[in-house]
N, C-alpha and C positions, 0 to 999 in steps of 0.2 A: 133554263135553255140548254139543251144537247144539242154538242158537236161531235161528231165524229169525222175521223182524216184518214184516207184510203189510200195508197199510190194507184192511179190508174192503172187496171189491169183491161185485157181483151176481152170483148164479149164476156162478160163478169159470169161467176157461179153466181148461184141463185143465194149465197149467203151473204154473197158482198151488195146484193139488191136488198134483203132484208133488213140489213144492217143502215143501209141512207135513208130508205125509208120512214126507219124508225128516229130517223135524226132530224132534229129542225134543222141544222145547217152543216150539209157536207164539205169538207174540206179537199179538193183535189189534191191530194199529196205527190205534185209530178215535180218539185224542188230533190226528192229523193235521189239516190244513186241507184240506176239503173241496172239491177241483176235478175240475170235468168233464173237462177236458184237461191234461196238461203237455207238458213235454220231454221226448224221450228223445236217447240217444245219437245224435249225426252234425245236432244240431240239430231234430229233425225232433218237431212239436206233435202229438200225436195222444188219445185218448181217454183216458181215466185208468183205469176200467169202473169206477170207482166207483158209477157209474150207468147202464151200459150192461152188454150180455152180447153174445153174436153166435151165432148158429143157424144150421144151413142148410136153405133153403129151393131151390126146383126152380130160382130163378132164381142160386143164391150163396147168397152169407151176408146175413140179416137181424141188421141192429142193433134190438135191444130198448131200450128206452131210460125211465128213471125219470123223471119230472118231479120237480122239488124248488120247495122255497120258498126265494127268494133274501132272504138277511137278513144279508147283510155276509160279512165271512171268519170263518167257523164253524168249530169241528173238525165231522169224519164224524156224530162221538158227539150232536151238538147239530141240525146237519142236517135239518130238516123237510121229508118227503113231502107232497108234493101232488097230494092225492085231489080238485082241483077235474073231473078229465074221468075217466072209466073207462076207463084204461091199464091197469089189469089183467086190465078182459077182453080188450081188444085182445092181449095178452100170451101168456093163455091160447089165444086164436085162433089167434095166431101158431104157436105149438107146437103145436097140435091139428092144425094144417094142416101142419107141416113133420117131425111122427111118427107120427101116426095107424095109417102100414103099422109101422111099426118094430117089430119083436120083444117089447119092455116096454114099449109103449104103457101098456096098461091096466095094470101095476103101481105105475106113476111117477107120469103125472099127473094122479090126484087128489090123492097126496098136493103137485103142485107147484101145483094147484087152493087146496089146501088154505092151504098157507106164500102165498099171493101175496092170497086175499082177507080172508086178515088188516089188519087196521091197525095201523100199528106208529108208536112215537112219534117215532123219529129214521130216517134211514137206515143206522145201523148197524145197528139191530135188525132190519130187515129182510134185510140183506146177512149177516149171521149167521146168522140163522135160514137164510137157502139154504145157505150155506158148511157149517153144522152137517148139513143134510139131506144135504148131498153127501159128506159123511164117514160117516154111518153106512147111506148107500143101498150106497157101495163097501165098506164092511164087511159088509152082508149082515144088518144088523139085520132080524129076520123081521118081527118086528110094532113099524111106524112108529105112533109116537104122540106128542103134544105132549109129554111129559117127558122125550123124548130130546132136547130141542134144549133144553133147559136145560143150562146151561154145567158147571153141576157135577156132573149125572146121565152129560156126555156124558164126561168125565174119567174117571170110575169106568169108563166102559165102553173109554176107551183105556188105561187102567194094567192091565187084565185080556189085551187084543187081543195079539195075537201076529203078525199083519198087516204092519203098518206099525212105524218107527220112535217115530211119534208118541204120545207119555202124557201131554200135558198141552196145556191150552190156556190162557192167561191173556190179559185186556185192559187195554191201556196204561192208557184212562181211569181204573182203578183201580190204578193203579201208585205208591206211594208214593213213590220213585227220582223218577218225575217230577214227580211233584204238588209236590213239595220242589224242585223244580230248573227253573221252567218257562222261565228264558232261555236254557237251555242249547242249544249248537248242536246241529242233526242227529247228528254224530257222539260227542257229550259225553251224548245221550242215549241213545244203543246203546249205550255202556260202561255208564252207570249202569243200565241195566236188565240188561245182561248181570250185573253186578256184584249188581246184587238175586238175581237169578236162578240165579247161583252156574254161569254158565254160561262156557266158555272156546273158545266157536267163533258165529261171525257167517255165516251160511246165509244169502247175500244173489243177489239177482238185477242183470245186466250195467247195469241201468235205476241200478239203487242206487249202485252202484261210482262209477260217473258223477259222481252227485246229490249223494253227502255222506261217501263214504269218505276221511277223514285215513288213510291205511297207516300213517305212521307212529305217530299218536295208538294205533292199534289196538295196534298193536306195544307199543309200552311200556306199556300194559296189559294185554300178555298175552293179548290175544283174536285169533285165529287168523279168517282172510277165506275163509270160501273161495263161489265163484260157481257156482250150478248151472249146468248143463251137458246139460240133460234135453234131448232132441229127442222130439217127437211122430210115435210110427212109424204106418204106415196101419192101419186098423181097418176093416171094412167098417161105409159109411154109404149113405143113403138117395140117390136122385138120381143116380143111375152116370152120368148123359149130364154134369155138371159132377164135375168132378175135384176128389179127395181135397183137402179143407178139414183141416190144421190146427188144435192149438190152441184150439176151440170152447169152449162152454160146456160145463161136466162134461154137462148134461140129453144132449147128442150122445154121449159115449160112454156113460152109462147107456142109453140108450132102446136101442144097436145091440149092444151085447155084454153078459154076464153080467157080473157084481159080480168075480169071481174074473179073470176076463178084464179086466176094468176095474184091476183092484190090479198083475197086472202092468203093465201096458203104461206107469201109475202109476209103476211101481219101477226102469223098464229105463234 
């Protein structure tokens, strides 16, 4: 059984869909501390996308970008949006302007209309709420509506899917493993959640291995490492004069290819 644990980011690149995909059961990682940037491998600080996304526009890629309220070191789950300026219509703009020709223009966003001028209380909920819209857009749910992106309507609908590897979705902030264990290291708590979860493989990304993998701790606990490995192949997108972008936010391969078209290239 694979688990993999994500911290909710916005409108997800197409890796971090690859990646739950391939997992039987996702772990929302919104227990996390809330940064705009970290580390990644070779040293090098870059975005977290906790609160960013990346789209392409005629000139490259546009960074989208969340405003937050700064109130110490938060988890994700406690994280206050800041609706003091209208960044979501800027948002909307954004994408209006950078899919408008795009083939599903008009099937997608209104409902991305729709998730964005919500208000939502933390910034997980809002990083959810897309993550959730972007699993059942590439599922091909015919008719979107708000009680598919509730977390336990969207379960029934992956234990039924035939699709994906994915049946289950759960969130750390309600994880009893943790809520019972909160000094516990990065890697002391992938066990205990694996161990709740009853699961005996760790579906982690090159970023992770880096950041908090004990191998050995893993090891004698029985929980197997393994690092995806997905590459992002071309797909036609908008703007032929700049060349094929990687990677993007799921909204770039919804808008240019089919839902079906979207799953493989997902699964390759």
């Amino acid at each position: 059984m694979r688990y993999t644990g994500i911290q909710p980011q916005y409108l997800p690149r197409l890796h971090y869909f690859a990646r739950i995909f391939n997992s039987d059961i996702f772990m929302v990682r919104d227990d996390a501390q809330f940064l705009r940037k970290h580390k990644y491998p070779g040293d090098r600080v870059d975005k977290s996308y906790q609160a960013h996304t990346p789209i392409k526009q005629a000139q490259g890629i546009q960074l989208l970008s969340i405003p937050t309220v700064h109130a110490g070191f938060l988890p994700i789950c406690q994280t206050q949006i800041s609706y003091n300026n209208n960044w979501t219509a800027d948002h909307l703009k954004a994408i209006q302007l950078a899919y408008s020709k795009a083939p599903n223009f008009l099937i997608y966003f209104e409902q991305i209309q729709y998730l964005l001028t919500k208000k939502y209380l933390n910034i997980a909920e809002l990083n959810l709420a897309t993550i959730y819209w972007g699993i059942v857009s590439v599922l091909n749910i015919s008719k979107f509506a708000e009680s598919i992106l509730n977390i336990d309507n969207l379960n029934s609908i992956l234990q039924k899917q035939k699709i994906f590897r994915l049946k289950q979705i759960k969130r750390a902030s309600q994880s009893i493993a943790l809520k019972k264990n909160k000094n516990f290291t990065a890697s002391e708590k992938i066990i205990a959640v694996c161990k709740e979860l009853k699961v005996n493989e760790d579906y982690c990304g090159g970023t992770g291995v880096v950041a908090y993998v004990d191998k050995e701790y893993f090891q004698k606990n029985g929980i197997k490492i393994t690092v995806q490995d997905w590459h992002c192949r071309e797909y036609p997108q908008l703007f032929p004069k700049v060349s094929f972008i990687k990677n993007l936010s799921i909204i770039d391969l919804l808008m240019n290819v089919s839902p079906r078209e979207a799953a493989r290239i997902l699964q390759e």
